[in-house]
BAPA-487077 format. One record per residue (C-alpha): x, y, z. Coordinates in steps of 0.1 Angstrom, whole numbers, padded with zeros to 4 digits, always signed. Layout:
<atoms>
XYZ...
</atoms>
This chain:
<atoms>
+0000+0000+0000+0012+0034-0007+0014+0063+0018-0010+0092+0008-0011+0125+0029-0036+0127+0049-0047+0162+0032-0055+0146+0000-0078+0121+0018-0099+0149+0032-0120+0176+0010-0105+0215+0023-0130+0232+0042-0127+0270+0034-0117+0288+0065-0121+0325+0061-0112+0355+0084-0126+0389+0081-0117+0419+0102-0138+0448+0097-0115+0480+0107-0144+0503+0106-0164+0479+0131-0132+0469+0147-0147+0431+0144-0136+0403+0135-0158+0372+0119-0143+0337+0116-0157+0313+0097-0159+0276+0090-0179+0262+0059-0190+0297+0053-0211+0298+0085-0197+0323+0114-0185+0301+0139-0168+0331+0160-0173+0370+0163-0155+0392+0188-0145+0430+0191-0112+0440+0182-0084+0472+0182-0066+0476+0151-0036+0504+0145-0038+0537+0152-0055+0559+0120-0022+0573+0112-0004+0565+0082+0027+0551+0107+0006+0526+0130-0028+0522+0108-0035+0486+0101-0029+0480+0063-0064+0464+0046-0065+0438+0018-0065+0407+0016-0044+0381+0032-0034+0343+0027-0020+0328+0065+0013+0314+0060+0016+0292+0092-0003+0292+0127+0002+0285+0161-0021+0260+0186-0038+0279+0214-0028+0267+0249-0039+0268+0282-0025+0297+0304-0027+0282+0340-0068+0291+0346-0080+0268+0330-0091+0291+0302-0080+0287+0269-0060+0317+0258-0044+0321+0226-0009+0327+0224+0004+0363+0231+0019+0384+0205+0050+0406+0212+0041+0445+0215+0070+0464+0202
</atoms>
């Protein structure tokens, strides 16, 4: 028997992100139905620090892990 990765066994499910910086929202979704929606605070409205808009492909992510609470938290992202 041949070896096969396991991502051609399954059909993709589009995944899709959208972050609305005039709501300051963000929409994730599964399948095309919203599976999450929470508030968000983009960049600063000046041309230094303002959040750039378009569209975006994600490279690579990280696992979400628990913290210590027993609330999952996802993973904290440097502030420079």
């Amino acid at each position: 028997m041949s070896w096969i990765p396991s991502i051609l066994k399954f059909p993709p499910v589009k995944n899709e992100i959208e972050v609305s910086l005039s709501r300051q929202e963000l929409t994730a979704f599964e399948g095309g139905s919203i599976v999450m929606q929470t508030k968000i605070s983009s960049g600063l409205l000046t041309p230094e620090m303002a959040t750039p808009a378009g569209d975006f492909h994600i490279q690579s992510k990280y696992a979400s892990k628990h913290m210590g609470d027993g609330i999952l938290h996802p993973i904290s992202m440097p502030m420079n």
